[in-house]
N, C-alpha and C positions, 0 to 999 in steps of 0.2 A: 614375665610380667609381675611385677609388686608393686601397692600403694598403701599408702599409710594414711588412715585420716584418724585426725584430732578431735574433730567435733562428732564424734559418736554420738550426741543426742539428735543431732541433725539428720543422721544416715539412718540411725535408729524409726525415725521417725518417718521419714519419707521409706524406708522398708516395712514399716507397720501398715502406713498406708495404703499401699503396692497390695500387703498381705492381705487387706479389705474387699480386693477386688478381684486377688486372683492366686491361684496355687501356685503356682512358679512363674520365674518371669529371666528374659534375657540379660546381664551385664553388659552393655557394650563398652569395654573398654580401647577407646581410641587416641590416639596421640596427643590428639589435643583436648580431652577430660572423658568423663563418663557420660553417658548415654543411656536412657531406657524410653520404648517406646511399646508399649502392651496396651493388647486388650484384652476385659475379660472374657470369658466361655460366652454371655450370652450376645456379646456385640452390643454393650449397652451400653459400657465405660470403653474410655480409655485414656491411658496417664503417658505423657512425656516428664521426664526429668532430665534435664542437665546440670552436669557442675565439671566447669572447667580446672583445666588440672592445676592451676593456684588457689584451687583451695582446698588440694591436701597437702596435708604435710610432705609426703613424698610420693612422686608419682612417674615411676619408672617403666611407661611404654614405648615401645619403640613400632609397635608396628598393631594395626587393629586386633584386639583378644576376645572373643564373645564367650561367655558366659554364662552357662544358663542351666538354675540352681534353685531348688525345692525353699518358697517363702516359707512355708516353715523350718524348715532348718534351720537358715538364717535367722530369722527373727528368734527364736528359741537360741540360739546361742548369743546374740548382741545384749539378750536382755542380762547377760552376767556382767558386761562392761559398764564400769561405772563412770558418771561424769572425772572427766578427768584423766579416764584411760586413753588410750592408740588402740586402733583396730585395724593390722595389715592383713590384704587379701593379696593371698598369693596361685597362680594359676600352675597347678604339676600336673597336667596335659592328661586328662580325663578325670580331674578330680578339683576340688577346691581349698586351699587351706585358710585358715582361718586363726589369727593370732591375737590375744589378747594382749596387750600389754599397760601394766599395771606396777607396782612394788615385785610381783611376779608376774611370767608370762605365763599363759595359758593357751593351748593350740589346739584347734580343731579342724579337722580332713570332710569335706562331705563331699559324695560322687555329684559330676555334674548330669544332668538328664539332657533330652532332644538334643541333639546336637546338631539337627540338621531347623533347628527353629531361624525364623529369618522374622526381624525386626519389623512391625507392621511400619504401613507408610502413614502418613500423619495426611486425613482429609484437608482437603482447600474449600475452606465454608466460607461462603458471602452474610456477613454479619451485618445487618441493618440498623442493630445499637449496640452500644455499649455504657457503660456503668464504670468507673473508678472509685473506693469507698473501701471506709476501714473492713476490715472482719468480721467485725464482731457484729453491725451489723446483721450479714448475711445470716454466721452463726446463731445469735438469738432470733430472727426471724425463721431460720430451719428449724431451731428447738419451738418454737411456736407452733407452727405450721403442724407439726409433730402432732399435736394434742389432739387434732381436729383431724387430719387425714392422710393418706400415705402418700400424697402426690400436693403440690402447690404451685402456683402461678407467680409468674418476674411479668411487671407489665413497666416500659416506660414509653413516657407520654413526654414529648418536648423535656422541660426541665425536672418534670418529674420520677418519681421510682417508686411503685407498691411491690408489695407481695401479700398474697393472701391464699387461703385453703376453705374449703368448704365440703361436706357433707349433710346428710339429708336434714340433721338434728345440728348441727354447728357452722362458726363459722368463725375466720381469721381473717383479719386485712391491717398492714400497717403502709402508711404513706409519707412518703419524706418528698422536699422541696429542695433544689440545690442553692438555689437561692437564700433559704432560711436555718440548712445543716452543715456544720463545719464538718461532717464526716464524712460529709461526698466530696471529692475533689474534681469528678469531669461526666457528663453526660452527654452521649451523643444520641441522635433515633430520626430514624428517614418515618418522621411518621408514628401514630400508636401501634406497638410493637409489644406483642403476648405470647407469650408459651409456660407450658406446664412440663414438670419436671418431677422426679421421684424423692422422696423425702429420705430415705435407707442411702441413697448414693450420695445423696451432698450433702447427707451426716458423716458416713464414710469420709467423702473426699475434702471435707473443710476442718476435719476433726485435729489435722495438726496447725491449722493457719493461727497465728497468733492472733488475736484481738486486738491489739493495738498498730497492726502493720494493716498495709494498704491491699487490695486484690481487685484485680479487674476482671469483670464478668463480658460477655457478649455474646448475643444470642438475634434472633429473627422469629419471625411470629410461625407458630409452629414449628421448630427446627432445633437444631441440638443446640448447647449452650457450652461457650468455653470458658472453665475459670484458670487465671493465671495469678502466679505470685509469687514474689522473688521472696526466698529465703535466705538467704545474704547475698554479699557481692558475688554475684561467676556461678551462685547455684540458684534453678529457677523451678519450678513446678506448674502445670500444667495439667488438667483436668478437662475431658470433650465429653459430655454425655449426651444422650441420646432425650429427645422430645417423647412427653407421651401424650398418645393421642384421645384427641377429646370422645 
């Protein structure tokens, strides 16, 4: 098994991510693109990634390879690759190689860990709304919500969308109308529809979405909440966290 990818700030990215939530994590390299499906230790997060195999530069599988390799290593070693570089990951069958490629190459070997780790399965949630809306939104309302408390509320009401935080001494609330915001694109809700959510996680898990790209959220009143969002074509990102309860 070897593949090459070109966009290194991309992979970079979505493995810093990953590194936000959890110490190691699976590779699933399958025939037809890469694969991760983690959760973290406490059962609170967990991240799908895919990117199918046109979008590396070279992507020589031939038959399922798993992977499964210390986020810090990795991320400790991408962070030498510079925009512009190749980064091939090559599998020499209890270990992992790791190639920079630049004006010169650079190679690094890390052992793989669990090898008997098997890929969580992705829950089947019944979502009663959803939300389509730039980023930045989101992100500036987390960095908000921030200031006031460690937890904050997604409430949507028909055409509407708040989010707001509270504690004993503060308080957060911002409210958009789809009707009157070109930043929202689609809102769905069987109903008014509330849940509260961790301020640390959807810092963590929004901190690489671009601000000017689209992300879709859905969630059900008291229940976990999914964010999705393509980062280019054939690769997508995916976030399920857990509801906290009142």
């Amino acid at each position: 098994m070897e593949v090459e990818i070109s966009d290194v700030g991309m992979f970079r990215d979505v493995m810093s991510a990953v590194g936000s939530l959890m110490s190691d994590v699976s590779l699933d390299f399958l025939p037809e693109g890469l694969e991760i499906k983690a959760m973290d230790p406490p059962n609170i997060a967990m991240v799908i990634f895919n990117a199918k195999k046109e979008t590396f530069s070279s992507y020589d599988v031939d038959k399922s390879v798993k992977l499964s390799v210390s986020l810090y290593d990795l991320n400790s070693i991408l962070r030498f690759a510079k925009e512009g570089s190749k980064v091939v990951l090559k599998d020499l069958k209890g270990r992992m190689q790791i190639i920079i490629k630049d004006r010169n190459e650079i190679e690094f070997t890390v052992p793989l860990i669990d090898e008997d780790y098997t890929a969580q399965k992705v829950p089947q949630l019944k979502m009663t709304a959803e939300i389509t809306l730039l980023s930045s939104i989101v992100k500036n309302g987390v960095k908000m919500a921030s200031t006031v408390d460690d937890s904050m509320y997604f409430v949507i009401d028909e055409d509407k969308f708040s989010m707001s935080a509270k504690n004993v001494d503060k308080e957060f609330l911002q409210s958009f109308s789809m009707n009157s915001n070109k930043e929202i694109f689609n809102i769905k809700s069987e109903g008014l529809t509330k849940a509260k959510y961790s301020v640390d996680y959807l810092q963590k898990m929004i901190n690489i979405f671009d601000p000017d790209r689209e992300m879709k959220m859905s969630f059900s009143n008291n229940y976990p909440i999914k964010l999705e969002y393509t980062i280019k074509d054939g690769a997508t990102l995916q976030f399920i966290l857990a509801n906290r309860t009142e």
